[in-house]
C-alpha positions in Angstrom: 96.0 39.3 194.3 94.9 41.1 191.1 94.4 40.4 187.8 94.9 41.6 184.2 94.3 40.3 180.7 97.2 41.1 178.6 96.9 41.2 174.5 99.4 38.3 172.9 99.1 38.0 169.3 95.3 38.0 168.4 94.1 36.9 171.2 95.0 37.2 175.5 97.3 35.4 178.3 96.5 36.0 181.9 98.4 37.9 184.7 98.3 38.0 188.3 100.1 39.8 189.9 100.7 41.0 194.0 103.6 43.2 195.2 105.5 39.8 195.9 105.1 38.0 192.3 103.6 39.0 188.8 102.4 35.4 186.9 102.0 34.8 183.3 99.8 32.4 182.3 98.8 30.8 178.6 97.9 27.7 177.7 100.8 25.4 177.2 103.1 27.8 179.5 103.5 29.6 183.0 106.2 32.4 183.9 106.0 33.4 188.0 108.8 35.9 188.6 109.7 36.3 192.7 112.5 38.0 194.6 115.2 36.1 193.7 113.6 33.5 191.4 111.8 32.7 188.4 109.6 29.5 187.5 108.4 28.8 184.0 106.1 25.5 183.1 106.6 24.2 179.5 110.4 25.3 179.3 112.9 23.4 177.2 116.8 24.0 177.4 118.2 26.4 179.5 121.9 28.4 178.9 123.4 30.9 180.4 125.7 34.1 178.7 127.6 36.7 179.8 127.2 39.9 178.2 129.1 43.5 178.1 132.1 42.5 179.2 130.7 40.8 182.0 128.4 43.8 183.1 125.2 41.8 181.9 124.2 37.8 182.2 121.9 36.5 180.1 119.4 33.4 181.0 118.1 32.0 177.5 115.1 29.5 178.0 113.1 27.4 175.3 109.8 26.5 175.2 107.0 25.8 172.3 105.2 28.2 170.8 103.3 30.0 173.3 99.1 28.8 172.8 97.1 32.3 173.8 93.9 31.8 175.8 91.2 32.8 172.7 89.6 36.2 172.9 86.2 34.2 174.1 88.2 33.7 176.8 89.4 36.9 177.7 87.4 38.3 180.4 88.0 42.0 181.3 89.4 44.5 179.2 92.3 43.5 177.1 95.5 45.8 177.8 99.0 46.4 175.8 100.5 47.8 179.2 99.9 47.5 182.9 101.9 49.7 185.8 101.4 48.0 188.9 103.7 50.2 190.8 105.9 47.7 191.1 105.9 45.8 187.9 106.0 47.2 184.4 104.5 44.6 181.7 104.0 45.7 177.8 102.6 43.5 174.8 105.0 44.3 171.6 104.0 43.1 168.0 106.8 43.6 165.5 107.2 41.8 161.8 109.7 39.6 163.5 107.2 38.2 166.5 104.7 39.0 169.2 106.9 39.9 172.9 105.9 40.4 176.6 108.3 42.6 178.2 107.9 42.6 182.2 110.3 44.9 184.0 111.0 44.4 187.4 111.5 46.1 190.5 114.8 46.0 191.9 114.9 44.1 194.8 113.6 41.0 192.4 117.8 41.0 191.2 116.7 41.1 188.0 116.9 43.7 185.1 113.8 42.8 182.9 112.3 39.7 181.2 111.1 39.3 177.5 108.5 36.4 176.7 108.8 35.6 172.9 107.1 33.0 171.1 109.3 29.7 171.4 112.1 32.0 173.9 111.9 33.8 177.2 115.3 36.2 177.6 116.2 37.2 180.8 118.8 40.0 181.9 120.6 40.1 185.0 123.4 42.2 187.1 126.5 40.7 186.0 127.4 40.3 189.4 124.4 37.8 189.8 125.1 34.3 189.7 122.6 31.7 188.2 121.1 28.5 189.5 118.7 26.2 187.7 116.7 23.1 188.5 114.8 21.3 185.2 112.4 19.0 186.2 109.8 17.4 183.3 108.6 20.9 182.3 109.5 23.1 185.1 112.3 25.2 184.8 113.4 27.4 188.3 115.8 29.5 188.2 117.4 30.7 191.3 119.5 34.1 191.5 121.9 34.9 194.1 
């Protein structure tokens, strides 16, 4: 397992990552993204769209306002993009919000994943069908 500290805002969240997973962690919320899943801790409502004429599906899941890890925190050097050969993750600040973009490698059967500040915005195949379990606080989200 290896680790990174990835700039959020002013301040850090926390990945691990491994050929087999990359994890997000903050405060207040958790994304773990695996062949074929995804888990998220703190997550509200969950919906599901179809986009592009049904070429695209689109997983839209709440959550509050992400709580960064302070830069005390942060141990290690503090990084706007990391290539793990198989993961591609990059810290975006815009006027309109702070994102986490993680693309993913193929066999994961998704297209990429965008953590905003109260929304995390995932793409799919549209060919993929989408399965979720919400338990108190724990979203997972099954592809097939």
């Amino acid at each position: 397992m290896h680790h990174t500290v990835l700039r959020y805002k002013e301040a850090c969240i926390i990945g691990e990552y491994s050929p087999e997973y990359f994890h997000v962690k903050a405060r207040n919320y958790e994304l773990e993204v695996r062949p074929r899943m995804i888990s998220l801790t703190g997550c509200g409502d969950v919906s599901v769209s179809t986009l592009h004429r049904g070429r695209k599906r689109a997983v839209y899941v709440s959550h509050q306002v992400i709580e960064c890890f302070r830069k005390e925190e942060c141990k290690g050097d503090v990084e706007s993009e990391v290539n793990t050969g198989y993961f591609t993750v990059k810290a975006t600040a815009t006027p309109h919000g702070d994102y986490i973009t993680i693309l993913t490698p193929g066999s994961f059967l998704s297209d990429y994943i965008v953590i905003g500040e109260d929304m995390t915005y995932i793409q799919l195949p549209g060919g993929r069908d989408v399965y979720f379990e919400k338990l108190t606080g724990l979203c997972t989200i099954y592809i097939v």
